[in-house]
C-alpha positions in Angstrom: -39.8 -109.5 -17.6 -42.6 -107.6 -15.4 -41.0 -104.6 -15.3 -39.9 -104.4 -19.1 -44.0 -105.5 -19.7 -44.7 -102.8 -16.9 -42.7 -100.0 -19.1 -43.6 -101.0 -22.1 -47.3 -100.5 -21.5 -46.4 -97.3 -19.7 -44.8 -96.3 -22.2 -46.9 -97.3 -24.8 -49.1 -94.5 -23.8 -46.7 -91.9 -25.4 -45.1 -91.0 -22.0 -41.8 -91.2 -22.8 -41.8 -89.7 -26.8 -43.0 -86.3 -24.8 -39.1 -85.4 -24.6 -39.3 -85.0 -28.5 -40.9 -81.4 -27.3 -37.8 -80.9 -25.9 -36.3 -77.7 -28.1 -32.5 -78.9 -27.9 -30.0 -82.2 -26.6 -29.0 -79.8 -23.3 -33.0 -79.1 -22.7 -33.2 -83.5 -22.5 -29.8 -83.6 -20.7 -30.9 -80.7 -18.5 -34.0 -83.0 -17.8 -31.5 -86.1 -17.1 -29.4 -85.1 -14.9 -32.1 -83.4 -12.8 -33.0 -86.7 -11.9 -30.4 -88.3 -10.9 -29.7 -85.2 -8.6 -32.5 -85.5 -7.1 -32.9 -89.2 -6.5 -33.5 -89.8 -3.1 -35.6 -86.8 -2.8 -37.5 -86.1 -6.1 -38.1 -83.4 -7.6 -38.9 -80.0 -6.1 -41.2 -77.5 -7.1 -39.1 -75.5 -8.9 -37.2 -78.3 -11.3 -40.7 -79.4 -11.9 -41.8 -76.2 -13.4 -38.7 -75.7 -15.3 -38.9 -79.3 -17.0 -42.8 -78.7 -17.5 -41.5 -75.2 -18.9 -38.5 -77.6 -21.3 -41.4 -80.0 -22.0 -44.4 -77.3 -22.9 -46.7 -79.2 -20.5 -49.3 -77.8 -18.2 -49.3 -79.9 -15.0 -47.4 -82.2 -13.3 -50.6 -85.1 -14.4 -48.8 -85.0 -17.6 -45.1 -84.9 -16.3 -45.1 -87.7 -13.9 -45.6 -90.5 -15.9 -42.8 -89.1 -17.7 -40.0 -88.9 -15.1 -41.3 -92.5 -14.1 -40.2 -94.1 -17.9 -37.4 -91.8 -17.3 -35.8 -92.7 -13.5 -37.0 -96.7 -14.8 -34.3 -96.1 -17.8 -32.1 -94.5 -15.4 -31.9 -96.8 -12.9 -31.6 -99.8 -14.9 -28.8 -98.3 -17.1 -26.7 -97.4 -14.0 -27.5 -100.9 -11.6 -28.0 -103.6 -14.2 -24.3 -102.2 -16.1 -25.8 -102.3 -19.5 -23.1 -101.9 -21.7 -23.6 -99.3 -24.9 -25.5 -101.7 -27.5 -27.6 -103.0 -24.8 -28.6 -99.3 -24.4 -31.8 -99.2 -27.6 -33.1 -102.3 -26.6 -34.3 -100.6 -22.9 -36.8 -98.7 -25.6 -40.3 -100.0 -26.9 -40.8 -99.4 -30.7 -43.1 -96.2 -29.8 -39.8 -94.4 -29.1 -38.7 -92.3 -32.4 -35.3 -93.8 -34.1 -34.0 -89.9 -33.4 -35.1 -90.0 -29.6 -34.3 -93.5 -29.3 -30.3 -92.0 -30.6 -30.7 -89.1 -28.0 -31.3 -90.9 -25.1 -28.8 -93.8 -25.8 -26.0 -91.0 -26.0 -27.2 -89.5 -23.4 -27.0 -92.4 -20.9 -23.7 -93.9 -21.8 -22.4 -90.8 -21.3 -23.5 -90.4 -18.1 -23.4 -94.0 -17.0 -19.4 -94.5 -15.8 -20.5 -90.8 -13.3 -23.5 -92.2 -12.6 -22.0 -95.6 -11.6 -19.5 -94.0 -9.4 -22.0 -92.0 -7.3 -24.0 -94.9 -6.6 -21.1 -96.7 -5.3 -20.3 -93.9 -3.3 -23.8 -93.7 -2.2 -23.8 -97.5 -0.8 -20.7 -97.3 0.6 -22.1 -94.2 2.6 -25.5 -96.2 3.8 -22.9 -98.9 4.4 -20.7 -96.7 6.6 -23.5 -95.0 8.4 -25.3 -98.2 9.0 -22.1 -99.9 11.1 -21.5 -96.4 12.7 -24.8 -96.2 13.6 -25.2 -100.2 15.1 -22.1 -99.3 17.0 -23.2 -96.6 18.8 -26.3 -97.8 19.6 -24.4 -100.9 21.0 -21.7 -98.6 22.9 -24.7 -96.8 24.4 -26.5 -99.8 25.6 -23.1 -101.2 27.4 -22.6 -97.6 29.0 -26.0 -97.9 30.7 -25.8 -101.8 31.4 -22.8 -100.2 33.1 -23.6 -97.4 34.9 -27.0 -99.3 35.8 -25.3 -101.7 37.4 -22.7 -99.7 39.1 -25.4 -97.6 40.9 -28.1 -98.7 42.5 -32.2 -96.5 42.4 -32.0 -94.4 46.0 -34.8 -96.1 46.9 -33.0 -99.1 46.4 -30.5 -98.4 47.9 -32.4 -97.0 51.6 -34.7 -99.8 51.3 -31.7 -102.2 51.3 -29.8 -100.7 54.2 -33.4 -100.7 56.0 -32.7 -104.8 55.7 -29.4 -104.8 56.9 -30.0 -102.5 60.0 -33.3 -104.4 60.7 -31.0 -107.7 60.4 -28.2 -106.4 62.7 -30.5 -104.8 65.1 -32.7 -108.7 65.5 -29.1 -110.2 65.1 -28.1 -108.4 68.7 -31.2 -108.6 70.5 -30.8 -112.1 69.9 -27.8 -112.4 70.6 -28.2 -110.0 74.0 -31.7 -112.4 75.0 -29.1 -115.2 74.6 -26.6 -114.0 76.7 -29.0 -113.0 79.4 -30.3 -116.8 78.9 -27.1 -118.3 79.4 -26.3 -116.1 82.3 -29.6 -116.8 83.9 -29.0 -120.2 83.7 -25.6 -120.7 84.8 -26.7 -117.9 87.7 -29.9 -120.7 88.7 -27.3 -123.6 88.0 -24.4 -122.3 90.5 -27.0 -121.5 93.2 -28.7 -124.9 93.0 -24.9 -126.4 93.6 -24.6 -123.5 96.4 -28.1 -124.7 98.0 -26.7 -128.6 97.8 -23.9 -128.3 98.8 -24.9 -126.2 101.9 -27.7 -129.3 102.7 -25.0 -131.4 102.9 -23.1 -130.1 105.2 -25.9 -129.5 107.8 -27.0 -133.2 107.6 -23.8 -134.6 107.8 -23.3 -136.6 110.4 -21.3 -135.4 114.0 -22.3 -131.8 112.9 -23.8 -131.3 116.1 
């Protein structure tokens, strides 16, 4: 309901009964299917002049409001499926009977081509949208991956910096140990030497 209140009153400014300038059916036709060509883009510079050219009008002030009541009727005929008598009621009363005739012909003709390139065009979006998520997510697992296979070089020196360091206060440890133990069993067997040696000098009948 906004939108037809919306046209209307755009409409109601005499946009739309400017294609009554138009000199023939192919000039309005021309005019159509120049829009729906360029519908993602718009027009360009030189479609614009040839329509303001069709149209007799001298700047594009005059011609946008135009291609606005035009891509509105457009779009609804092709994505709300209006069949063909729902066509003249998309039209406010300012539209001529004659024009209101034109268009309606127009727009079910086109409407089953129409249709089918829309569908083409979301099945495209549709297509490119999953190829593009899966890439992305492809690319993300190959560098989780190759991230995780191989280490920064400065990670990796810094980490076999550790493990030498480790090894290195591993075997001095181990070698202060060692020399510990040795030490100790060197001072233990020469205390049992000393003893026993005592002993035998203070035994008795020695002399």
């Amino acid at each position: 309901m906004m939108e037809e209140a919306a046209a209307a009153a755009l409409w109601g400014h005499r946009h739309l009964p400017l294609l009554a300038r138009a000199q023939s059916k192919d000039s309005v036709e021309y005019i159509l299917q120049a829009l729906w060509r360029t519908r993602r883009t718009g027009l360009d510079a030189a479609d614009r002049s040839v329509v303001r050219d069709i149209l007799q009008l001298p700047s594009d002030a005059d011609l946008d409001p135009l291609l606005v009541c035009l891509r509105i009727l457009i779009r609804r005929c092709v994505h709300e499926k209006i069949v063909k008598d729902g066509v003249p009621k998309l039209f406010p009363e300012e539209v001529s009977p004659e024009l209101q005739r034109l268009l309606t012909l127009l727009l079910q003709k086109f409407q089953p081509e129409w249709q089918h390139d829309a569908a083409k065009d979301q099945a495209s979006v549709s297509l490119s949208g999953t190829a593009e998520r899966h890439s992305s997510e492809n690319q993300d697992t190959t560098e989780q991956r190759s991230d995780g296979d191989r280490e920064p070089p400065e990670l990796q020196n810094g980490v076999k910096s550790l493990v030498v360091e480790k090894e290195l206060k591993l075997q001095l440890a181990k070698d202060s140990l060692d020399k510990m133990l040795q030490d100790m069993y060197a001072i233990k067997g020469q205390q049992s030497y000393d003893g026993s040696t005592n002993g035998h000098e203070e035994a008795p009948g020695s002399t």
